[in-house]
N, C-alpha and C positions, 0 to 999 in steps of 0.2 A: 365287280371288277374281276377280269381273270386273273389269275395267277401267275406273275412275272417270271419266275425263278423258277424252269423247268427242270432242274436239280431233285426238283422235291418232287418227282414223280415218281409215285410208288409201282414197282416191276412186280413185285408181287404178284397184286392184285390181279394182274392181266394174267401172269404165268400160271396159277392154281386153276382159274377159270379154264383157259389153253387146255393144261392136263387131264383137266375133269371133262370136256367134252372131245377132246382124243381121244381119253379110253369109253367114253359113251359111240362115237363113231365106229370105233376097234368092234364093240363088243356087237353094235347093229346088224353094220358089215358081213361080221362071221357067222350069225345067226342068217342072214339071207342068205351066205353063200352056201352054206347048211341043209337050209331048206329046198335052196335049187340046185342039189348037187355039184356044186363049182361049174354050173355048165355056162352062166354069165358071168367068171370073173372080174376079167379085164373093165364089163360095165361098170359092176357093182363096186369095182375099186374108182373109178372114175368119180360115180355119182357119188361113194362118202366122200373122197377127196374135194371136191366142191364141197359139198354141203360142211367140212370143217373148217376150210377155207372162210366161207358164208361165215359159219360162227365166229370164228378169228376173228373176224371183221368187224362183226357185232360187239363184238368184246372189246376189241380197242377203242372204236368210237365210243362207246356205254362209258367206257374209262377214263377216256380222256375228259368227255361230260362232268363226271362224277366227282375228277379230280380238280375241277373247274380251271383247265385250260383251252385255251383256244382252238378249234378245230382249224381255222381260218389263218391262224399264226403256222401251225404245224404244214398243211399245206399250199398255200399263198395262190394265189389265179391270178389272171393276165395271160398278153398273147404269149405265146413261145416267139423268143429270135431265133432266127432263121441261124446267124452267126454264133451264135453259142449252142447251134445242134452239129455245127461241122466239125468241130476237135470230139465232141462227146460221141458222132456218130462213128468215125476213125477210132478211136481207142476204142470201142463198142467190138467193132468189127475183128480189130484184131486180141482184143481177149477172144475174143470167139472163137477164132481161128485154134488158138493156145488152148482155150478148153478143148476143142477135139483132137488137136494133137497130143493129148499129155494122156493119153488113154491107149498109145502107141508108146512113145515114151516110159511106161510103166509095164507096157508087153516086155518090151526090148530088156529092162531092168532084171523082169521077174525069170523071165528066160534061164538067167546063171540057176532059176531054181524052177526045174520044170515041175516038178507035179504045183507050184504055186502057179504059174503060168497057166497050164490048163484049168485051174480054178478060177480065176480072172477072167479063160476066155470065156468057158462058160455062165459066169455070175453075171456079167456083164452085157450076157446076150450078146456078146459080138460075132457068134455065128446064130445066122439063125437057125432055125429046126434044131439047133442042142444047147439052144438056155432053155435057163429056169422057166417053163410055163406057167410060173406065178410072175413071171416079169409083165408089167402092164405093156402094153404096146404103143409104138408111138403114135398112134393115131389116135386112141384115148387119152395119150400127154397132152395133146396137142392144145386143148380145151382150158388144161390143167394150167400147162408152162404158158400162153402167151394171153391167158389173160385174169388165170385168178390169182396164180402165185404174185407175178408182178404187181397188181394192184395193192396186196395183201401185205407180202413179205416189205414191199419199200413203205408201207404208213408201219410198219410193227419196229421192222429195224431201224428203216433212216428216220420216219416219222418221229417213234416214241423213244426206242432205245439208245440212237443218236442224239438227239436232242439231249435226252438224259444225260450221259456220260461226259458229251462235250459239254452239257452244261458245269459238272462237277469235275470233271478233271483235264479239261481244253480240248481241242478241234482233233490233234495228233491222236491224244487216246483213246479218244471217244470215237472214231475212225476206225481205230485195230481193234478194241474191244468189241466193238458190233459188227465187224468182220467177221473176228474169229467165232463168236458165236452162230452167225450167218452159216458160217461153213459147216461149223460143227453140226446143223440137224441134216445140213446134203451128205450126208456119212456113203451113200451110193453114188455121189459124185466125183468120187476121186479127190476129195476136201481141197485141193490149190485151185482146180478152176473156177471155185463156188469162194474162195476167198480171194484171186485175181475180183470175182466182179463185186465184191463186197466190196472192196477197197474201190474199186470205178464209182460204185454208185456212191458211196459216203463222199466221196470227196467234188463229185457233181453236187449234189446235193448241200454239202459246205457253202460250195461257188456259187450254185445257182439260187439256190436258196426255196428254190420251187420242187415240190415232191415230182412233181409231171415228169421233168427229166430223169429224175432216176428211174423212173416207170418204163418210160418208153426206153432206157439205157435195156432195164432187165427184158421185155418184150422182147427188142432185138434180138438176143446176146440168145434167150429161150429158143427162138422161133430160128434161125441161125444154126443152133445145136442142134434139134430135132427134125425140121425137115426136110434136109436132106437122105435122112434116113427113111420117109416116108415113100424116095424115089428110086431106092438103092434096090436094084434085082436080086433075087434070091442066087446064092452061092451055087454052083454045081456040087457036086460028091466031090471032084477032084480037087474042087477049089479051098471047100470044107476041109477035107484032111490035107493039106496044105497049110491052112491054118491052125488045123491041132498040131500038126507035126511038121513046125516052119524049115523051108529047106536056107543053106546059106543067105539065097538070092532074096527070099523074105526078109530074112534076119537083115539084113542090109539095107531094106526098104525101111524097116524100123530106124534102124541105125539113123537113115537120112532123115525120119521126120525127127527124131530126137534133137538131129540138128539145127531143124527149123524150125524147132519148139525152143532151143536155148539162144536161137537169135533174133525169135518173134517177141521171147520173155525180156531180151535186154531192151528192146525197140520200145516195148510195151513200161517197162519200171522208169524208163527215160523220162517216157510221153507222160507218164503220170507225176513224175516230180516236178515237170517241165508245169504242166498243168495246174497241179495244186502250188506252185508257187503261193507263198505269201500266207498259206493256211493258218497257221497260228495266229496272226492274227484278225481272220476273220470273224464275224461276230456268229454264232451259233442260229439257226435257222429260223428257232422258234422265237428268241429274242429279240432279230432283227427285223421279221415281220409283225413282231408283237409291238416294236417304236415304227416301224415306216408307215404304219397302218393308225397310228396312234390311239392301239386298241387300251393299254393298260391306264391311260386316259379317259376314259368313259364307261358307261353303266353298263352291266351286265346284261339288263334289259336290252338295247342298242345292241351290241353283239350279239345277243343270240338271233336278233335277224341276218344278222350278216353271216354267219352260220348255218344259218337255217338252208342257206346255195347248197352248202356241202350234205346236211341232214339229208336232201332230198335225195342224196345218190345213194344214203342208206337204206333206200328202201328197194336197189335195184335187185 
């Protein structure tokens, strides 16, 4: 019989694993880039970034196994409704919008302090030809953001770490704690847009109670961020030092998105309280799939084939 009370998931055990094969990728990584004189970067960060990804993945599923809960509990199958992807696809959208605007918003900020500012535009890669050439490019994201991260990051946070928390301390904090930690590793994403979609997907994932949706929530929201950047033409000279050295009329194009960044963010906190109505008391994801399913009722034997659907994606 699996294990009812996702409270008692140890985080540990997944986190050590995590750290031990980051710094085995870290250390790969730098050894190949070494050997081919940084001349395939942007690759060789692409293919570990998968390939840690891959592990992560190993290691949650391995864990979940081990710690004998349900694979099938944590992410539930059936069709998707159509009508419960139109409010998740709208607030999708406009976090998204929010996330690229708040990287202008934090221009305009940094500005009162310019050498911080030129640090920003540079770090940030927002012009091209004078970032960081250790910045991956977004065409190498592309692979990263819309389809490993999502799969990965939503069974680790909404999957394991959500279930956990709201198991032990209810739906509200188990929500902002797997947030804020969500955010905390996007440390190069400006931490609010990466905690804006923490907060989307945990509280889909409340509601729906199915991992799919927050997946395809994060797809979107990735794929949305980066490529448009895929289709953006390269700057001129004039346009470059224009943006090292913003004249008024820039400074004021900020100004404006600032403002459409604090009237897309109220729009946005609205649609989400509006949405998560009634969350507290909802029943937490793994628990509610774990009676609709009437898994905690039956042999362990019996579950592991109905598990077994999900096993096989482990081996993609």
């Amino acid at each position: 019989m699996y294990e009812q009370h996702f409270s008692k998931a140890k985080i540990w055990s997944v986190l050590w694993r995590v750290i031990l094969a980051s710094i085995g990728i870290v250390i790969v990584t730098s050894i190949l880039l070494v050997a081919f004189q940084y001349q395939y970067f942007d690759f060789l960060n692409m293919v570990g970034s998968l390939v840690l990804y891959f592990l992560i993945y190993k290691i949650t599923i391995s864990q979940i196994h081990k710690q004998n809960f349900s694979l099938l509990a944590i992410t539930d199958r059936g069709n998707l409704d159509k009508k419960a992807l139109y409010p998740i696809l709208l607030l999708t959208v406009i976090t998204a919008v929010c996330g690229s605007l708040f990287l202008y918003v934090v221009l305009r900020l940094a500005y009162f302090s310019q050498p911080l500012y030129y640090e920003l535009v540079l770090f940030f890669g927002f012009i091209p030809g004078l970032a960081d050439e250790s910045a991956t490019s977004s065409l190498y994201l592309l692979p990263i953001a819309v389809i490993a991260a999502p799969i990965v990051e939503e069974l680790t946070f909404r999957g394991f770490l959500l279930n956990k928390w709201a198991a032990k301390y209810g739906n509200v904090k188990g929500i902002i704690f797997s947030s804020i930690v969500f955010m905390m590793i996007h440390l190069g994403s400006l931490l609010i847009p990466q905690l804006l979609l923490g907060l989307l997907c945990s509280l889909i994932y409340i509601k729906t109670k199915k991992i799919i949706y927050p997946i395809i929530t994060h797809i979107l929201y990735n794929f949305l961020i980066i490529v448009p950047s895929l289709f953006s033409p390269n700057l001129s000279e004039s346009e470059i030092l224009e943006m090292v050295y913003p004249s008024q009329s820039t400074l004021d194009d900020f100004t404006l998105y600032t403002v459409v960044f604090v009237v897309l963010l109220v729009v946005l906190l609205i649609g989400l309280v509006r949405y998560g109505k009634g969350i507290r008391q909802e029943q937490a994801p793994y628990r509610y799939n774990l009676e609709k399913r009437h898994l905690a009722d039956v042999s362990y034997e019996t579950i592991q084939q109905k598990d077994q659907h999900f096993d096989d994606f482990d081996d993609f």
